[in-house]
Every structure is written in structure tokens, then in C-alpha cells.
N, C-alpha and C positions, 0 to 999 in steps of 0.2 A: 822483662826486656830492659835493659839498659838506656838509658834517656839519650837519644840519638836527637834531639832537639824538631821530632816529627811533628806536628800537631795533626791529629788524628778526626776527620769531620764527626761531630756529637750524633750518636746512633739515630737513624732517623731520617738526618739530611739535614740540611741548613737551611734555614727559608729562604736568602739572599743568595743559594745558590741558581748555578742558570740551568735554564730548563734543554737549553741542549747537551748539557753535559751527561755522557752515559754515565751511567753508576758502577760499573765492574765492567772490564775488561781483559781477556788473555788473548797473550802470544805464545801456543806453546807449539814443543816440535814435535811429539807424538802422540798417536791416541792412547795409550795408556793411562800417559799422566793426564790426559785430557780428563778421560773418567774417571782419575780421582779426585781430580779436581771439579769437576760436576757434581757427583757424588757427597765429595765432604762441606760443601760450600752450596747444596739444598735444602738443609734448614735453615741456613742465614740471609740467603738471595733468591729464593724459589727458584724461579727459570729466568733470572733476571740475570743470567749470564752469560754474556759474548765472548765465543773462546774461536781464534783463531789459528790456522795451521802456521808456524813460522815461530823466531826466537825475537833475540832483543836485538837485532840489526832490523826484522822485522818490522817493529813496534816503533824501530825511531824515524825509519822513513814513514810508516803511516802518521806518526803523529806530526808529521810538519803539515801533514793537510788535513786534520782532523782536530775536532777540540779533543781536548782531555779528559780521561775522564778521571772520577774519583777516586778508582781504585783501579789500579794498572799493574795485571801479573805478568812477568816476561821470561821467558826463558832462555837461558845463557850456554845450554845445549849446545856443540859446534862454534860456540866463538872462539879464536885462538887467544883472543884478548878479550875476558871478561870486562874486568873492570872498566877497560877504555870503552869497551862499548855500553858500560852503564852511563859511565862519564858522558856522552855522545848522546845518549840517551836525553840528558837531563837538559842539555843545551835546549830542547827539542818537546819539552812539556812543560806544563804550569807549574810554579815551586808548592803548591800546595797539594800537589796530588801525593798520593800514598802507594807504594811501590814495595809489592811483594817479588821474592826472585825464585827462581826451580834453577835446580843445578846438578851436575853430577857430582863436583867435587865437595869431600866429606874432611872437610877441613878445619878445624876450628878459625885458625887463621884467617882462613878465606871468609868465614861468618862474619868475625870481627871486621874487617877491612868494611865488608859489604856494608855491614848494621851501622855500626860504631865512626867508619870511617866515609862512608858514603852516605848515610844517613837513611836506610831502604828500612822498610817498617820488621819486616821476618824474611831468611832467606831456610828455603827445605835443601836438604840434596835427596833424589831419587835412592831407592823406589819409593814415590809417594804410594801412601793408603790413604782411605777416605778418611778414620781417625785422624790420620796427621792433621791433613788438612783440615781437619773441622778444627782440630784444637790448637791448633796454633793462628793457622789464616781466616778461623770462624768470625771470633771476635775484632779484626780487623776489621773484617768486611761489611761490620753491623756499626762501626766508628767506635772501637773500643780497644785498648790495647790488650795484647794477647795476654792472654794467662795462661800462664806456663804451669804454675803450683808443681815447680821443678825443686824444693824442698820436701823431702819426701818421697817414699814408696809408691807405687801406685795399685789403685785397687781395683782389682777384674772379679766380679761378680758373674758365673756360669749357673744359669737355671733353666731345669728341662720343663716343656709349656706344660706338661703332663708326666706322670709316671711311666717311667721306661722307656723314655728318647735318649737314655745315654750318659745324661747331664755328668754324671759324675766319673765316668772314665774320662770325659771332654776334660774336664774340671782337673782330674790326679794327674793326664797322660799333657796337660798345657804347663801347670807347674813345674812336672817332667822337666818340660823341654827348657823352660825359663831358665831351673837353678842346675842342672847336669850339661846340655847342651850349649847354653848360653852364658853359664856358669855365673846368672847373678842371681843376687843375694834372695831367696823366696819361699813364703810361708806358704803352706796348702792347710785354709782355713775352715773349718767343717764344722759349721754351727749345729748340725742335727746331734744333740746328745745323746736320742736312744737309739739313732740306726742308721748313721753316719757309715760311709765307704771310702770314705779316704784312708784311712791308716789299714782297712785291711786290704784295701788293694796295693799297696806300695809295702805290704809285711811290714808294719811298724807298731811298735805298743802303742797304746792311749797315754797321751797326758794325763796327770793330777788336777791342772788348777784351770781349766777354761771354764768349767762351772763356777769357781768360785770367783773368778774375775767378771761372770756376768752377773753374780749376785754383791760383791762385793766392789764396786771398778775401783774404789780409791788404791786400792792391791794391786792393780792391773802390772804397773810395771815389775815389782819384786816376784809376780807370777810368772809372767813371761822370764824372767829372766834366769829364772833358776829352776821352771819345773815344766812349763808346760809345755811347750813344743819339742818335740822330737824328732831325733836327724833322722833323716832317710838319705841323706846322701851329704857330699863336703857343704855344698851351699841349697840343701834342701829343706824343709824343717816343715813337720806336718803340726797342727794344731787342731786337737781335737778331743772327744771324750766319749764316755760309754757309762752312761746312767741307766740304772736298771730301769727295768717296763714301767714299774709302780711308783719311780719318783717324778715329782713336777719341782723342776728346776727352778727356782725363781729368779728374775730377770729387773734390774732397775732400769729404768727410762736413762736415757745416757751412755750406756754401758757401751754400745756397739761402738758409739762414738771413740770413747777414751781407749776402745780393746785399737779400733782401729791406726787411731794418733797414735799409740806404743807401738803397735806391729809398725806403720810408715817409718819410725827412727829408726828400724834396725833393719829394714829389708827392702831391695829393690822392688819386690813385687808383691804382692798380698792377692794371691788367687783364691774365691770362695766359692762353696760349692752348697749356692743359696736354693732350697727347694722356695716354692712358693706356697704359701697357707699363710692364713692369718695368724700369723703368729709377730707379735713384737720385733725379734730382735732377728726373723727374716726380713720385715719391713724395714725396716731400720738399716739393713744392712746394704739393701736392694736401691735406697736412698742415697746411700751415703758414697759410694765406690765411683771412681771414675767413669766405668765402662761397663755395661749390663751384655751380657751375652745368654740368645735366646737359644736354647737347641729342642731343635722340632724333628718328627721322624715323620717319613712319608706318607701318613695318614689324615683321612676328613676329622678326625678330630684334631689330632695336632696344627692344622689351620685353623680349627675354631678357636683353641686355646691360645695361639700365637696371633688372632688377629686383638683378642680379647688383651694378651698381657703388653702389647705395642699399646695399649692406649694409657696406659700408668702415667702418671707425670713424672717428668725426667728430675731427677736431684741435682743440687746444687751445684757439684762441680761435672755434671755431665752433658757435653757438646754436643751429642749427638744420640742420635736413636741405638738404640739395641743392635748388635752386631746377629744376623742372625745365621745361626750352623742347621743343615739340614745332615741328619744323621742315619744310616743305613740306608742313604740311596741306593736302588735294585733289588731290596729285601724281596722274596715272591710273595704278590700281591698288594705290592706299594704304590703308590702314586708316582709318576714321571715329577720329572724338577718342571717339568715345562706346567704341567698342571698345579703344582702345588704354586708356580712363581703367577701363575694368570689367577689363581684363588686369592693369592695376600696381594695382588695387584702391585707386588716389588720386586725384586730379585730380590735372592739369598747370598748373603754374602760368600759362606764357607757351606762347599760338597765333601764327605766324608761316605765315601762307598760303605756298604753292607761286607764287612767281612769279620764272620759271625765266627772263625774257628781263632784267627791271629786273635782277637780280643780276648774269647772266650781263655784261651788257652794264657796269653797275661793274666787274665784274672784270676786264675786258678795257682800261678806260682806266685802272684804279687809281686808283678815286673810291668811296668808301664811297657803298652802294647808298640810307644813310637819308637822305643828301644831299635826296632827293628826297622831297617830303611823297607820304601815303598809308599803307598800310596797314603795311609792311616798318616806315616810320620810329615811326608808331605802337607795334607791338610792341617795336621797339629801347626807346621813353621807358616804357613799361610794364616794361622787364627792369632798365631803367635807376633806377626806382624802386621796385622789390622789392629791389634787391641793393644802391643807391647808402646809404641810410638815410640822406641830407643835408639838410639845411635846419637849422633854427634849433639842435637840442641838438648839432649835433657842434660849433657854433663858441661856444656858452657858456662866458662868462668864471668860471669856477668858483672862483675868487677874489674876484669882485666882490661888494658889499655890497647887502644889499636894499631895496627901497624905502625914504624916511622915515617913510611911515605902516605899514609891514609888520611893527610893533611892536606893532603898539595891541593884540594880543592876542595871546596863546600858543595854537598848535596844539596836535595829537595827540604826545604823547609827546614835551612838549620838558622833562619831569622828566627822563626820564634822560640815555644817553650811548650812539650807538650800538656796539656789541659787534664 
């Protein structure tokens, strides 16, 4: 984020703060965004968050009778005039509160003014997911400036709780959609060397070098760059290999790391299609990626295993819990979503109906099944925007200057320097 002169309260709370002050607060204007703003903001806040129906004309007549509270989300939904009614807003709160915005407009402009020129901590434009909101508004809300780690590709790790929930149509048919439909830049990463399914589902040969970049990583980049990944489409590129039955590949501590810092400089997305075993440079991999995606199929086990793999501890740059895809719902003699969602005591994020011929029949010509509009492609752009979090903040020039008129007055907390 760009030093908007906020100072952000130290994670925790302040001891000298006052004890009437609520901790988080929203004004938003629908339930939609409501829920994903619940949703992405329940690892950081538990239920310590008061969300009200209304925008930021809302918010600024409540707060002339209300104290302030620390974190104040407001929504700018229906206003004709955004920024005067942030302006209006700020007359009307403490300068030291922290002020996140919901929007619809996908403006860079509009960000800059907000952030840069109004001094607001992070502004979204809809449609929010719970992702977004975890990773950008997460770390706000715990007193910490958001981390974007907008350098860089991002890594979506898909693994099925068990064998045969799917994981790896999820995993070719999400890539799919990222680098042909969305048209950016994205590798389909397939650590299993002896019986990997990405390049034969998408008809593509095997690379040369991903074994040798996981035995050798100082190679990593001169590999990638000359042998090992293979187009499957203008901006597609599978990554993968086929080592006979009887070899054991060997694998350096580090490896997954530097494979994945090379794939990040050259591609928007890095989708892998991580099984689970103890295996190294699964573990490794499963740590390392932004966003963990669980896929469970309608069965008493696939809850056992998905209650069992939710408890992993989360890796270093990941916000939030496991996105989880429930796969073949309706299959005959499956479990109801209503049963499986009262067993994991959560919802599921992403439903993908049982349609055993459209799949089957992609995977028999090696054509990604979302090829084909309907319900499957549907679920793919729904898993595709829970996990992508792209649009307008990940390509902010966060160096750039703000508006000419984004002066005329000083926001919240631009006395001091953020901490």
C-alpha cells in the first residue's frame, strides 16, 4: 500500500484505548457483500463484527452520536457523490480511526483519490469474495498494513481430501479458465512425476526438466525457460513430468521454494495439482502457495478426510482457511450438501453438480470440460473468483500520484506517519 500517512492501531489494541470504543464496524448496502465480508474477516475478528444495513451517508449520521470505532467499513453504494460523502464522513469521526471502503466503481483513479488522496486504509470494488476480503481487509483489521505481495504470480494449490474427489479436472479445467478465458498468464503445475493428469488431460507432451529443477534448483530458471513447460494454449503452459514406475526422483529441501519464485516472475497464476502424502515437495508446496483449495465428493469419508486436512497449519502467506469445492454433488447414493455442510459444521464454498458424461467425455478427447458453457463452467468462474482475487488492486501503480484535486483536504490521520 502506498504510505497514505494512516497509522494503523498495533495488532491487539492499544492499552490507552477506551473501552467504549467498538472494535470493527460496517455500513454496508447489501447482504451479499455482507457475507463476504463476515466470511473473510472470521479469522481476524471472530464475531466481533457489527455490520449494519446502510452506506456511508449511513455511517456519518450514526457517527455524530456514537463513538468511533477503530475500524470503520462503509459503503459508497448509491452515493451520487462518493468522495464528498467520505469528506462529510470524516468531519463526523475521530482522525485516528481506520477506514476501509466497498464500492462499485473499478477505477484505478477512483482507488488512488480514495487511498492516496483521502487517506482511507484499502478500498474493494464488488463483487467481493471472502479471499478479497481476507487479504486485503484481513490484516487491517488485526492493526496491520495489508499485504498485498502484488509482485508476483499467485499460487493456488487444488487437492482432493482423498483419491477420486476430482482434484485434478478442478485443478486443469481452473487453469483452463485463468489462461484461455481470462487470458492471463498461467502455469498448470503437476508435481506427481509418475502419474500426474494434467498434461494428459489437456493433450500435451511432458516437459524435460521439472525433475531436474527439483533435484537440481540452482537450474530452476535456465529450465523453465527453455524446456520445461508446455503450451497448451497462447497463455496456457502445463508443467510437468512422467518418470518411469521404478525411478525415485530426488528432491533438495528448497526446491519447491526457488521452482515457485521462477514460475511467480513469469506468470499471473501458478495453479497446482498438489495430492496429499507425505511426500516432501507436496508439503512443501501445500505451505508455500497463497490459497489451498480442498475438493471433497459427497461421501462419509471425504468428511472425515476434509475435517482431518482443515487442521494443517496455514503457510506463510496464506489469509485464510482452505477454499473448500464439494465435487459431484447428486452422484446416486451421495450425501446432501445440507449433510455434508452440518458434518464439517461450515459451509462449502464452491457446488459443482455430478455430471459424469460432460467430464468424462473431456477427458477422453483432452479438452477441458468448462470449454462448454453451463453449470461445470459456471462453478469453474465461481472457484476462479474466490481464489483469483484479480481485478483492479492487484495491477495498482502504487507509486503513482493522486488526483489534482485529491488535495483540497486532508483525511483521517494524515498528522502522523504510519508505524
Amino acid at each position: 500500500m502506498p504510505d497514505t500517512g494512516i497509522i494503523v492501531p498495533a495488532a491487539g489494541g492499544d492499552e490507552t484505548a477506551r473501552h467504549d470504543r467498538p472494535s470493527l464496524l460496517a455500513f454496508i448496502a447489501d447482504a451479499g457483500t455482507e457475507a463476504a465480508l463476515r466470511d473473510g474477516l472470521a479469522d481476524f475478528c471472530g464475531k466481533d463484527i457489527e455490520v449494519r444495513r446502510g452506506n456511508v451517508v449511513t455511517a456519518t449520521a450514526a457517527m455524530q452520536k456514537q463513538a468511533t470505532p477503530r475500524v470503520l467499513v462503509v459503503d459508497v453504494a448509491g452515493s451520487e457523490q462518493p468522495l464528498s460523502d467520505l469528506r462529510a464522513l470524516a468531519d463526523v469521526t475521530e482522525p485516528d480511526v481506520c477506514v476501509l471502503v466497498v464500492g462499485y466503481l473499478d477505477s484505478a483513479d477512483f482507488y488512488r483519490e480514495i487511498t492516496r488522496g483521502l487517506g482511507a486504509a484499502d478500498y474493494l470494488p464488488r463483487p467481493l469474495t471472502r479471499e478479497k476480503v481476507a487479504r486485503h481487509f484481513g490484516p487491517v483489521a488485526l492493526g496491520r498494513a495489508p499485504t498485498l505481495d502484488s509482485l508476483g504470480g499467485r499460487g493456488i494449490s487444488i487437492t482432493g481430501v482423498r483419491g477420486g474427489t476430482g482434484a485434478s479436472t478442478i485443478a486443469v479445467n481452473l487453469a483452463w479458465y485463468f489462461g484461455v478465458l481470462m487470458r492471463r498468464h498461467t502455469v498448470l503445475l503437476d508435481p506427481d512425476l509418475h502419474r500426474g493428469m494434467a498434461s494428459f488431460l489437456l493433450n500435451v507432451p511432458h516437459g524435460a526438466g521439472l525433475r531436474q529443477a527439483l533435484e537440481v534448483p540452482e537450474r530452476i530458471d535456465v529450465l523453465l525457460a527453455e524446456r520445461a513447460a508446455q503450451p497448451a494454449a497462447d497463455r496456457l503452459h502445463v508443467l510437468s513430468s512422467e518418470e518411469k514406475m521404478i525411478t525415485e526422483p530426488g528432491y533438495v529441501a528448497g526446491a519447491a521454494e526457488m521452482l515457485l519464485e521462477a514460475l511467480r516472475r513469469r506468470y499471473n497464476f501458478i495453479v497446482a495439482d498438489v495430492p496429499f502424502g507425505p511426500v516432501p515437495l507436496y508439503r512443501d508446496l501445500l505451505k508455500l502457495v497463497h490459497q489451498r483449495v480442498l475438493v471433497l465428493d459427497p461421501s462419509l469419508a471425504s468428511v472425515r478426510d476434509t475435517l482431518r486436512l482443515l487442521t494443517l497449519p496455514a503457510g506463510p502467506t496464506q489469509v485464510q482457511r482452505p477454499v473448500l469445492v464439494l465435487n459431484r454433488l447428486g452422484r446416486p447414493g451421495g450425501l446432501s450438501r445440507r449433510h455434508i455442510e452440518d458434518a464439517l459444521k461450515m459451509k462449502v464454498d464452491i457446488v459443482i453438480p455430478d455430471q459424469p458424461r460432460q467430464v468424462g467425455a473431456a477427458a477422453t478427447m483432452g479438452e477441458p470440460a468448462a470449454a462448454v458453457r453451463g453449470a461445470f463452467r459456471n462453478a469453474i468462474a465461481d472457484l476462479a473468483r474466490q481464489v483469483g482475487s484479480v481485478g483492479l488492486l492487484d495491477g495498482v501503480d502504487a507509486t503513482a500520484e493522486p488526483l489534482a484535486d485529491a488535495g483540497r483536504r486532508p483525511w483521517w490521520r494524515l498528522l502522523g506517519k504510519r508505524g
